[in-house]
Backbone as CSV, one residue per row, in Angstrom:
resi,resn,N_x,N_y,N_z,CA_x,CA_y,CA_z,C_x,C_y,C_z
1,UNK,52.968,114.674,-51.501,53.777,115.713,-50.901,52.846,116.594,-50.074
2,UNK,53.039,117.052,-48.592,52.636,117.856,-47.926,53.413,119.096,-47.741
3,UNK,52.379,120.229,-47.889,53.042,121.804,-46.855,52.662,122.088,-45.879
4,UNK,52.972,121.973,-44.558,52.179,121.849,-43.039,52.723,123.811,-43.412
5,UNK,51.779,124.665,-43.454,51.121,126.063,-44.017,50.026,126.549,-43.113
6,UNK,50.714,127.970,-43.031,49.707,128.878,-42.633,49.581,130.136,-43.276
7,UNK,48.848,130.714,-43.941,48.544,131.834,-44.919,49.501,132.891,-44.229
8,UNK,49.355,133.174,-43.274,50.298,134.484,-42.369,51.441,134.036,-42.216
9,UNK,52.415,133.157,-42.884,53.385,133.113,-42.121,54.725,132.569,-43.853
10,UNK,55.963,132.142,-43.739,56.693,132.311,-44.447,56.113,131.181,-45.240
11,UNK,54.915,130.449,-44.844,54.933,128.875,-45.482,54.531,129.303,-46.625
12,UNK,54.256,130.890,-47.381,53.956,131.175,-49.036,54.837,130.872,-49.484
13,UNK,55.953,131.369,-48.784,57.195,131.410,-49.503,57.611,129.860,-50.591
14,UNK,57.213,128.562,-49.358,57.439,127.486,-49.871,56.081,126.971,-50.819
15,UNK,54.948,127.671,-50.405,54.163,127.659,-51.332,54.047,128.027,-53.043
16,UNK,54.818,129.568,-52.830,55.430,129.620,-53.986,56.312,128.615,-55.187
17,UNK,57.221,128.578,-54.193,58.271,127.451,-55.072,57.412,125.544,-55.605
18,UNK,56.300,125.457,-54.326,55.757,124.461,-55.308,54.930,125.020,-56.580
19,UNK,54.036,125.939,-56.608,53.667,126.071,-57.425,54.574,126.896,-59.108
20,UNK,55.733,127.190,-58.794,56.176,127.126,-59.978,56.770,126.459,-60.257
21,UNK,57.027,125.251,-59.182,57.238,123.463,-60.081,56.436,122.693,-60.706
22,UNK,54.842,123.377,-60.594,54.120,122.700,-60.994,53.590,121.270,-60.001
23,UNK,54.091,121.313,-59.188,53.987,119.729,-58.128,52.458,119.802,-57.220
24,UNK,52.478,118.713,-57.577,51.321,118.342,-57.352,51.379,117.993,-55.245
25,UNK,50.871,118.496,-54.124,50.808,118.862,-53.303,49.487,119.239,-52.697
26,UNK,49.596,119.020,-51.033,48.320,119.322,-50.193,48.991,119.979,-49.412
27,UNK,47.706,121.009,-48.870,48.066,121.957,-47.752,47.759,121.703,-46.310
28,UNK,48.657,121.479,-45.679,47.897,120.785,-43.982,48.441,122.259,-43.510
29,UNK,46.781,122.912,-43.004,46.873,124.477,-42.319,47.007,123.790,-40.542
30,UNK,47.745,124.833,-40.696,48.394,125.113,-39.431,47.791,126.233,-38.496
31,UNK,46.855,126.241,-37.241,46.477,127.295,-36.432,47.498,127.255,-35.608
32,UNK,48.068,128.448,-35.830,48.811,129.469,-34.462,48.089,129.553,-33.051
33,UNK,46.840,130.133,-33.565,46.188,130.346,-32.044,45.866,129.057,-31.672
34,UNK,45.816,128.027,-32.267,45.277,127.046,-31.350,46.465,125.726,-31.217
35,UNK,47.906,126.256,-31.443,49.417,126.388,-31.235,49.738,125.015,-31.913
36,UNK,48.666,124.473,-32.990,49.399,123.111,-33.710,50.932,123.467,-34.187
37,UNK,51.352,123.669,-34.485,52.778,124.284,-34.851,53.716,123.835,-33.267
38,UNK,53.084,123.675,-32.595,53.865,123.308,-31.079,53.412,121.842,-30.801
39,UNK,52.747,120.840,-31.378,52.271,119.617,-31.426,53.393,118.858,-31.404
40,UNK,53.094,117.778,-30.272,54.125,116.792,-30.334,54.247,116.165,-31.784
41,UNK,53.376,116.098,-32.490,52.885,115.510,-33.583,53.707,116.449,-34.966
42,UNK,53.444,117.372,-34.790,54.159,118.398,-35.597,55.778,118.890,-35.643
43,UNK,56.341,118.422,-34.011,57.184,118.959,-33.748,58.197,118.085,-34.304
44,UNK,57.761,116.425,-34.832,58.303,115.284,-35.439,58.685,115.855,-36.563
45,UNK,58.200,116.443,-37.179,58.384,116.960,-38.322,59.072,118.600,-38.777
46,UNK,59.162,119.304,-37.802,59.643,120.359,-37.667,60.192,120.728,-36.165
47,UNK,61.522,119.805,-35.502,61.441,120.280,-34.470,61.532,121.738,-33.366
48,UNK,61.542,123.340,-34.678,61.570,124.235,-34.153,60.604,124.310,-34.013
49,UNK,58.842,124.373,-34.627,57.977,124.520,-34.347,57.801,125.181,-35.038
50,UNK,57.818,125.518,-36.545,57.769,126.881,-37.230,57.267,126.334,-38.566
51,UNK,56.831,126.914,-38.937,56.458,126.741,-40.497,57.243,127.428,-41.560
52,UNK,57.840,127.082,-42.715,56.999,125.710,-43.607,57.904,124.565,-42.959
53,UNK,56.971,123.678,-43.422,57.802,121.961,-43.142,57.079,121.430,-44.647
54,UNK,57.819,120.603,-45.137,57.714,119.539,-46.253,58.043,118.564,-45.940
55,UNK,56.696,117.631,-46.495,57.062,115.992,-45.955,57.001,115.635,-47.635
56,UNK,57.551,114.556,-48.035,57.756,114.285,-49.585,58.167,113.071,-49.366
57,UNK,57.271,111.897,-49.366,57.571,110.684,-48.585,58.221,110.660,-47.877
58,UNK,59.363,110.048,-47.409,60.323,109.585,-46.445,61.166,111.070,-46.304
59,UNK,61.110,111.689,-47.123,61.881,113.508,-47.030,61.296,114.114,-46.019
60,UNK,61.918,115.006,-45.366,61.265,115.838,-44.069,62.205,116.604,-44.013
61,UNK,61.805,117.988,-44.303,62.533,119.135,-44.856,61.751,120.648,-43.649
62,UNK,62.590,121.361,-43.667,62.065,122.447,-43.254,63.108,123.818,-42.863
63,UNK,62.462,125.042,-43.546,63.467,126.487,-43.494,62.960,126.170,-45.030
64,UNK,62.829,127.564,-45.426,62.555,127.877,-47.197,63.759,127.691,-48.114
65,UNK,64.915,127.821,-47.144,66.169,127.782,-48.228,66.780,126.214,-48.398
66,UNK,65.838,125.219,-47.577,65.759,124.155,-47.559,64.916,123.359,-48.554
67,UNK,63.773,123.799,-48.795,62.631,123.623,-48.965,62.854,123.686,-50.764
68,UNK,63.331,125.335,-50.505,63.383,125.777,-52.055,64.594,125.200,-52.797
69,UNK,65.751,124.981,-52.361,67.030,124.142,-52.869,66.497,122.535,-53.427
70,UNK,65.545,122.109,-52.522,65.128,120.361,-52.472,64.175,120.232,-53.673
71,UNK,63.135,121.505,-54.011,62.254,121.639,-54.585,63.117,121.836,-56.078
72,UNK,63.603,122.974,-56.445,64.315,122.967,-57.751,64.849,122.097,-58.140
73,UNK,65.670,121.004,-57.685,66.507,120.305,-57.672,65.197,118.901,-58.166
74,UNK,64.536,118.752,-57.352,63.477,117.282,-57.805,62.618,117.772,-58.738
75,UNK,62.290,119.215,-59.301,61.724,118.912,-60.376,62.539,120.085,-61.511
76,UNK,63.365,119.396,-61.897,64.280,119.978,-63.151,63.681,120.536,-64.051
77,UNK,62.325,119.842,-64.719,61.777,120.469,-65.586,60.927,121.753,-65.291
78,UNK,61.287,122.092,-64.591,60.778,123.711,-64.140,61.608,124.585,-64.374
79,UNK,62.846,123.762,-64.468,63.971,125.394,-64.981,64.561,126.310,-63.587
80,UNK,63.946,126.005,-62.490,64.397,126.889,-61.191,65.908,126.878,-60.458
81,UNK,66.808,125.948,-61.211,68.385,126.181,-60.854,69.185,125.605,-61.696
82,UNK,70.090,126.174,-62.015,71.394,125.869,-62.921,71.647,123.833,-62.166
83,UNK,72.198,123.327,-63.349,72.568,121.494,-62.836,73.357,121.878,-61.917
84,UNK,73.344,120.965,-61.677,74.429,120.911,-60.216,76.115,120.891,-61.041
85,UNK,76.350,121.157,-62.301,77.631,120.883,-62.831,77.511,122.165,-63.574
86,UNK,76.888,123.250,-63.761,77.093,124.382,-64.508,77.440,125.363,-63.987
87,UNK,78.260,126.524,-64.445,78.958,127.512,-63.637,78.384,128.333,-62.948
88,UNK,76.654,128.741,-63.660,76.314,129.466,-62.235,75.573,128.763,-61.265
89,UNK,75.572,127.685,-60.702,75.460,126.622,-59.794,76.278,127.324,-58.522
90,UNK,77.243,127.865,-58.645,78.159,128.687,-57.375,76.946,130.037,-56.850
91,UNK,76.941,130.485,-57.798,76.623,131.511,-57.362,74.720,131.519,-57.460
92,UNK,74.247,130.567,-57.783,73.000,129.766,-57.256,72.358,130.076,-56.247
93,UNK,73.692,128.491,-55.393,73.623,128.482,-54.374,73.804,129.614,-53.103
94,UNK,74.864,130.612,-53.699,75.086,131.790,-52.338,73.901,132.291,-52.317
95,UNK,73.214,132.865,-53.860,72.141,133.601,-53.320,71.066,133.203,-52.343
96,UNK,70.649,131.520,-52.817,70.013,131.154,-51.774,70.051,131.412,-50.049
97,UNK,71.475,131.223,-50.105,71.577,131.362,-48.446,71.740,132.364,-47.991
98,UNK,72.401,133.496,-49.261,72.162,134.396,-48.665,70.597,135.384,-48.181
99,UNK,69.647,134.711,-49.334,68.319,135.588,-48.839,68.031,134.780,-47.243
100,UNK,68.458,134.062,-46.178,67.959,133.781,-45.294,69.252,134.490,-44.374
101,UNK,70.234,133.754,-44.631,71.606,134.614,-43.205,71.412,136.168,-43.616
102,UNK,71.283,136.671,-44.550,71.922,138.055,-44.480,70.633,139.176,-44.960
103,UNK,69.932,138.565,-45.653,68.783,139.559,-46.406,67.751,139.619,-45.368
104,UNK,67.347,138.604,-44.877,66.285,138.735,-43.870,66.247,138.997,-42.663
105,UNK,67.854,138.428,-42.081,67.700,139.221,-40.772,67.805,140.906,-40.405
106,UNK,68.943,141.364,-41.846,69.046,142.715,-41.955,67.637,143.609,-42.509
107,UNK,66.938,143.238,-43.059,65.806,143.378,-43.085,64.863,143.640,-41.951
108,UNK,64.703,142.546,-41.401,63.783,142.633,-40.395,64.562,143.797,-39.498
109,UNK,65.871,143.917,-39.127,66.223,144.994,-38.370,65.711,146.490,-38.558
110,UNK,66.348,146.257,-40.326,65.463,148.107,-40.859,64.297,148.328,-40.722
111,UNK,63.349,147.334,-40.436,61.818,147.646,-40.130,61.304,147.363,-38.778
112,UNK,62.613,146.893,-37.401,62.051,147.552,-36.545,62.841,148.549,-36.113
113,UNK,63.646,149.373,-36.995,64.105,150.353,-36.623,65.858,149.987,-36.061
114,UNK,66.124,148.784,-36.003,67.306,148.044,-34.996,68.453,148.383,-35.767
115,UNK,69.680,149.088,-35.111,70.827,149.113,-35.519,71.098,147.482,-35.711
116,UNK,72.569,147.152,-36.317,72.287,145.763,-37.059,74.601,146.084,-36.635
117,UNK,74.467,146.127,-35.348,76.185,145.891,-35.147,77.082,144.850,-34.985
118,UNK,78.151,144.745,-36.051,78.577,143.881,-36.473,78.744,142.363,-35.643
119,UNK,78.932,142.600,-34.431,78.715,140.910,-33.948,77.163,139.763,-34.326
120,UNK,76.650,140.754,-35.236,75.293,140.013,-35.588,75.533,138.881,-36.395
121,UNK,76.798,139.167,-37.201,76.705,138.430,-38.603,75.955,138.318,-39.721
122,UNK,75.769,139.424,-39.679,75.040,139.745,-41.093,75.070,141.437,-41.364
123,UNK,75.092,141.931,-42.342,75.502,143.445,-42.787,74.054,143.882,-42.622
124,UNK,74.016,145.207,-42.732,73.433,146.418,-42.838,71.879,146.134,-43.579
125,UNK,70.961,146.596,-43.615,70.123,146.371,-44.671,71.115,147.091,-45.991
126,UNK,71.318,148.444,-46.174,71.523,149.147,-46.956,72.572,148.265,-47.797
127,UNK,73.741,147.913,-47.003,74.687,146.989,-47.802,74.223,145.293,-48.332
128,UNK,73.166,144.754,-47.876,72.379,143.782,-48.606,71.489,144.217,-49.411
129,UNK,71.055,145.449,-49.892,70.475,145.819,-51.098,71.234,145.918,-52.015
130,UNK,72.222,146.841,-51.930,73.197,146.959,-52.591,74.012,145.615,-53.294
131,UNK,73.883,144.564,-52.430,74.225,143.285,-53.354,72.910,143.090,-53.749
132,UNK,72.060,143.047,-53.960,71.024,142.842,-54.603,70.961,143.532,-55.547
133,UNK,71.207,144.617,-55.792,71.459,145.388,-56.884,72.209,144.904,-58.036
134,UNK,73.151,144.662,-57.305,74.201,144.296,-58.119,74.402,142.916,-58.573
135,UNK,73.615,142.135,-57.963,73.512,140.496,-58.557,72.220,140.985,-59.682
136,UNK,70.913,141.640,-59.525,70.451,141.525,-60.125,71.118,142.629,-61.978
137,UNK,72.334,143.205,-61.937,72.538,143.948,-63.042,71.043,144.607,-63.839
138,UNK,71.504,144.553,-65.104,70.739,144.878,-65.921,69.175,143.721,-66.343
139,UNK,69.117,142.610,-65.558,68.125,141.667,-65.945,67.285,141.995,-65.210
140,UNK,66.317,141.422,-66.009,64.480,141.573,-65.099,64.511,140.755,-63.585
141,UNK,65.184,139.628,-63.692,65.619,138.452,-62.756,66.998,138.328,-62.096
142,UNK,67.258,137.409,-61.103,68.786,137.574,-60.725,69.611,136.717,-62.133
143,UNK,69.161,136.563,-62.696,69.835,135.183,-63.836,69.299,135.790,-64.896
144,UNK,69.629,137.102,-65.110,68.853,137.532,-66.313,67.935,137.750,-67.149
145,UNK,66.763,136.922,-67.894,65.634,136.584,-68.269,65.143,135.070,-67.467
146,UNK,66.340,134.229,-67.154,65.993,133.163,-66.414,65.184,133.267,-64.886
147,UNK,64.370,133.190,-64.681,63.491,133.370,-63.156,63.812,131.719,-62.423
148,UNK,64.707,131.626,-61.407,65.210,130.846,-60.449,64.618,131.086,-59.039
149,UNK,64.542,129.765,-58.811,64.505,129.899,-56.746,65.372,130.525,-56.106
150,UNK,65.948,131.391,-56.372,66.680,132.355,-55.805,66.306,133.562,-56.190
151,UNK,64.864,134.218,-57.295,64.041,134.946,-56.812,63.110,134.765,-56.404
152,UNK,62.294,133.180,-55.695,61.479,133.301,-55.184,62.280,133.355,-53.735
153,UNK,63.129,133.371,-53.470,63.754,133.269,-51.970,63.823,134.816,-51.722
154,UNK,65.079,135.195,-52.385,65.565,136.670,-52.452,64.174,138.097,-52.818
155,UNK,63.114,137.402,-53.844,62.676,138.374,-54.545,61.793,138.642,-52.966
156,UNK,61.476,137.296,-52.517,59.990,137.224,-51.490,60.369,138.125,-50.411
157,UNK,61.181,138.062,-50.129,61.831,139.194,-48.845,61.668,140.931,-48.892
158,UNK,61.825,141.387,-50.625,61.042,142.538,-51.096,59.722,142.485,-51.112
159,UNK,58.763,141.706,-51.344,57.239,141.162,-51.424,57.416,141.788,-50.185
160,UNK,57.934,141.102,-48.663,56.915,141.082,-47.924,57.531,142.598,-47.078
161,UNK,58.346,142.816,-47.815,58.557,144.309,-46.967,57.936,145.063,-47.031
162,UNK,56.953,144.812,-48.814,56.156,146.189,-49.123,54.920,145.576,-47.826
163,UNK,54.893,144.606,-48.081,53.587,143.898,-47.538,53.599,144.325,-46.036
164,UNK,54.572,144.984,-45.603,54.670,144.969,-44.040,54.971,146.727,-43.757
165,UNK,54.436,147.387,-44.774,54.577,148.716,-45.339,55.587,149.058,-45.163
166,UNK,56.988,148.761,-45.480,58.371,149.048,-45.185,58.137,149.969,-46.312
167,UNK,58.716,151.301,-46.277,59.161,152.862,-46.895,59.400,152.179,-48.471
168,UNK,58.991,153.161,-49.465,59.357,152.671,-50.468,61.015,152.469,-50.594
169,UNK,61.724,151.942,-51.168,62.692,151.547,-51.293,63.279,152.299,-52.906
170,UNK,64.440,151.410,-53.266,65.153,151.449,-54.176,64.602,151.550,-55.757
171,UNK,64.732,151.972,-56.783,63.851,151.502,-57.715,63.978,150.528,-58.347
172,UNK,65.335,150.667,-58.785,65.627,149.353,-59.003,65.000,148.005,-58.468
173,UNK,65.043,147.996,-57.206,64.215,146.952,-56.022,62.875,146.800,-56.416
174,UNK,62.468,147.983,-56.395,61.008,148.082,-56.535,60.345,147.553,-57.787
175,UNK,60.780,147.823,-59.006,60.773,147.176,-60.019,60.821,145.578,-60.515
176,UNK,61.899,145.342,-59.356,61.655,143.693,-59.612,60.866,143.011,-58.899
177,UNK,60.319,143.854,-58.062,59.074,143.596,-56.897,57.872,143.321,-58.073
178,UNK,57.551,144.724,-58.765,56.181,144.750,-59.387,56.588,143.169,-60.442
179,UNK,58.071,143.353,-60.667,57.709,141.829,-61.923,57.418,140.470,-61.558
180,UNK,57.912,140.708,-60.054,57.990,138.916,-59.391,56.412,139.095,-59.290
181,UNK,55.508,139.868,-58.881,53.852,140.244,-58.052,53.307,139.825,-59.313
182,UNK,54.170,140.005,-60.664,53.354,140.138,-62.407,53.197,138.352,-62.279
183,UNK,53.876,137.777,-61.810,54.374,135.997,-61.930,52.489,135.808,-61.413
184,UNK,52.062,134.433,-62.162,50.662,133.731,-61.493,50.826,133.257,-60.560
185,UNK,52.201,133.171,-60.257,52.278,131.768,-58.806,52.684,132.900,-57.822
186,UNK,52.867,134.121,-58.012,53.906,135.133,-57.162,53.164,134.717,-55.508
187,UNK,53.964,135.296,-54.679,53.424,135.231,-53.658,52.755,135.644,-52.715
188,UNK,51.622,135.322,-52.042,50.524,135.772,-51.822,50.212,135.876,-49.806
189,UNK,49.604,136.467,-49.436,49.719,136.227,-48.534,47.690,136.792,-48.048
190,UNK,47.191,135.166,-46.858,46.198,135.118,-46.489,45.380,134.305,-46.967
């Protein structure tokens, strides 16, 4: 299994999720400045040009909510998502997609300052915390004591806000920040 990875860029994210599968994996780094990521060679494999990409034999995967869905799913014994036949399997899956359609683009808006009006398709930062709040209830995790790829998706998006000195936030938020950072595999960046 390959992660075509670059320390600066979302490919932790998928870095993360291998390493709390435990999977055994190589890192093919990726220079920006010297634009491999734009390689005809690369672009076979990721035709936006972006990182992460996962090759997993004949698999060729790429986007984290791709990456991280494919990853939980092939190694079960990690515990990172409900079977594909158990009830929170529904609501699993939304969170996943939602940390990419709705958490991250509203995100990235509140930190460059960007109103976020409704033909965007995606809400507010303030109103995607607020579901975050509220999926995560009273548990340390979104699944309660269970830690799923849907906080390394969802949680990583708080990671990198602090990481990008976004204003302290929520406490609640903040709190599940310091517990995902407490994880050995948490995610790292550089």
């Amino acid at each position: 299994m390959k992660l075509y990875y670059n320390p600066r860029s979302r490919a932790t994210i998928a870095k993360w999720m291998l390493d709390e599968c435990g999977a055994d994996y190589e890192l093919v780094p990726l220079d920006f400045e010297r634009r491999e990521h734009k390689s005809p060679a690369y672009l076979k494999i990721n035709p936006a040009g972006k990182v992460p990409a996962l090759v997993d034999g004949e698999a060729r995967l790429f986007e984290n909510a791709a990456i991280g869905l494919y990853l939980a799913d092939r190694y079960p014994a990690a515990r990172l998502a409900p079977a594909p036949d158990a009830p929170e399997r529904g609501r699993y899956l939304s969170l996943m997609v939602f940390s990419t359609s709705q958490l991250e683009p509203s995100m990235g808006d509140a930190l460059l300052k960007l109103e976020t009006p409704p033909p965007r398709g995606w809400n507010d930062f303030d109103i995607t915390q607020d579901v975050v709040e509220q999926e995560l209830g009273d548990g340390p995790y979104l699944f309660g004591d269970w830690f799923t790829a849907a906080d390394v998706l969802v949680g990583s998006m708080f990671i990198w806000k602090r990481m990008w000195g976004g204003a302290p936030g929520r406490p609640k938020l903040e709190a599940y920040v310091d517990r995902l950072l407490q994880r050995p595999h948490a995610l790292r960046m550089g």
